[in-house]
N, C-alpha and C positions, 0 to 999 in steps of 0.2 A: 602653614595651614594645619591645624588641630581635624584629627578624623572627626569631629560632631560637625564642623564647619563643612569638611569635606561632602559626607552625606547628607547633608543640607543641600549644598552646592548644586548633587545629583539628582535632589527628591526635585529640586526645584526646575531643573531643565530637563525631567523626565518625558514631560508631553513633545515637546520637542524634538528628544532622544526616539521616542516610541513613533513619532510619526513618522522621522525618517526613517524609521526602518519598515513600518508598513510601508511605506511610498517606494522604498529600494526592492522590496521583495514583489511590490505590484508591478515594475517597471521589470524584474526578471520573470514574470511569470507572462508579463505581455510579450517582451521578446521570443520568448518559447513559442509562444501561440502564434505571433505572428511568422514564424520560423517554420512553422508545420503547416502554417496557412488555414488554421484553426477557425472557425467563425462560429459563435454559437450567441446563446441570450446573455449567459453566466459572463462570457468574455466581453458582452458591450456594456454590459453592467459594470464589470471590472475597469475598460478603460474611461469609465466618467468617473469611477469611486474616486472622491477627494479632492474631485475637479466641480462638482456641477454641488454639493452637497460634504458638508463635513465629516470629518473621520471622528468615530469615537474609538478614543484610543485607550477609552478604560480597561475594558478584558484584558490587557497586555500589560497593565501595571505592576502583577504581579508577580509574572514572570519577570519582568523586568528587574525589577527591583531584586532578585534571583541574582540577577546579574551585576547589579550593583554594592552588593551585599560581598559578593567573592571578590568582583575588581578592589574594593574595601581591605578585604582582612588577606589579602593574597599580593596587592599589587602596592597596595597605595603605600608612601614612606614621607612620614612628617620630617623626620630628616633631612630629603633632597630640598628643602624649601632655605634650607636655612643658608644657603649660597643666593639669594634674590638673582636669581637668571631668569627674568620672566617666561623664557618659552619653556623653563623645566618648574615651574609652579605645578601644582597640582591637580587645578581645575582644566590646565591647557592640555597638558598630556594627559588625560581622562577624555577631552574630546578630539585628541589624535587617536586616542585608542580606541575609541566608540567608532567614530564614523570610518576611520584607516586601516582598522586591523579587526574587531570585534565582527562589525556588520558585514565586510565579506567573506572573513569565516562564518557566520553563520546561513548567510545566503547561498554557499557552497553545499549545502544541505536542504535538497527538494521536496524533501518533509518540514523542516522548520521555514521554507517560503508558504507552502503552502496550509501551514497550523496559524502561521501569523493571520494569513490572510482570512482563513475559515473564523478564527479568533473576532478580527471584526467584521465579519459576517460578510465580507468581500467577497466571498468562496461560497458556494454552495454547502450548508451543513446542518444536518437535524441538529446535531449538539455544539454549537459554537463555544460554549462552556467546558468543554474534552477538550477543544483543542488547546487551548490556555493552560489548563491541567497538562497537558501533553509536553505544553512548552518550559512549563517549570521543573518537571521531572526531565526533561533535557538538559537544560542548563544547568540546573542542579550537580548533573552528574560529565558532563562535558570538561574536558580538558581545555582550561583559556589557553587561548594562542600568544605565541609568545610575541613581545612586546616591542617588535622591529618590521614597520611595515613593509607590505612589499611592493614591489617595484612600483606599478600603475592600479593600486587598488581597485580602480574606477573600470577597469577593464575587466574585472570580476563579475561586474553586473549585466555586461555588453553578451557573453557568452554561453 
C-alpha cells in the first residue's frame, strides 16, 4: 500500500474513527459520574448524547487528522505490505492501533476525555472551539504509544 492510498484509507474512516472515540470517552466520563453517584442536567444530557440524536463529529477532524498525520510519517512502512500477510497490511494494523492501543492511551488522560467531549458540545463549554484547539496542540506534541497492545485494552475504559 503506497502512503497516498494509505491516508486516503484514514481520511475516509475518519468519522468512524472520531466517533468511537467521542462514544469511548463518553462511556468513561459516565462511569466516573456514575462511580461518585453524580446526577446533574449536564450528565442526562451526556447519557442520551448519540443515542437519542446524532453526534457531529466535525470539531474533532482536525485534531484528528493530527493524529493521523504522525501515525503517517512515524509508523506507517510501505515495506511490511510487500510479504501479503493480510493481518499485517497497513489499513488492519492502523485500526489495531487506533481502537487497541491509540484510544486507551488517550482516554487515560482526564483532560483529553473531557476536551473531546466539550469539543462536541457534549460537556458544558462557552468555547467548544478551545477545546479542539486544545486537542491538536496535545497530540501534536504527545509521545505515540508504542505499537504493542496491552493486555485487556477494553478494561481501560471500565476504570
Amino acid at each position: 500500500m503506497h502512503i497516498d492510498e494509505f491516508r486516503e484509507f484514514q481520511r475516509q474512516g475518519a468519522t468512524h474513527d472520531v466517533f468511537s472515540l467521542v462514544m469511548t470517552c463518553r462511556r468513561k466520563f459516565l462511569n466516573a459520574a456514575q462511580l461518585l453517584e453524580l446526577r446533574s442536567d449536564a450528565i442526562s444530557k451526556l447519557a442520551s448524547f448519540g443515542v437519542d440524536a446524532p453526534v457531529d463529529v466535525w470539531p474533532l477532524l482536525t485534531p484528528f487528522s493530527v493524529l493521523t498525520e504522525r501515525y503517517a510519517t512515524q509508523l506507517f512502512s510501505p515495506q511490511e505490505s510487500l510479504f501479503q500477510v493480510p493481518s499485517e497490511k497497513q489499513d488492519e494494523k492502523w485500526g489495531r492501533y487506533f481502537h487497541h492501543i491509540l484510544v486507551p492511551h488517550l482516554i487515560a488522560s482526564d483532560e483529553v476525555v473531557r476536551n473531546v467531549l466539550r469539543a462536541v458540545r457534549a460537556l458544558p463549554s462557552q468555547h467548544p472551539e478551545q477545546a479542539a484547539v486544545a486537542l491538536s496542540q496535545h497530540f501534536t506534541e504527545m509521545t505515540l504509544p508504542d505499537t504493542s497492545p496491552p493486555w485487556a485494552p477494553e478494561d481501560a475504559v471500565d476504570y
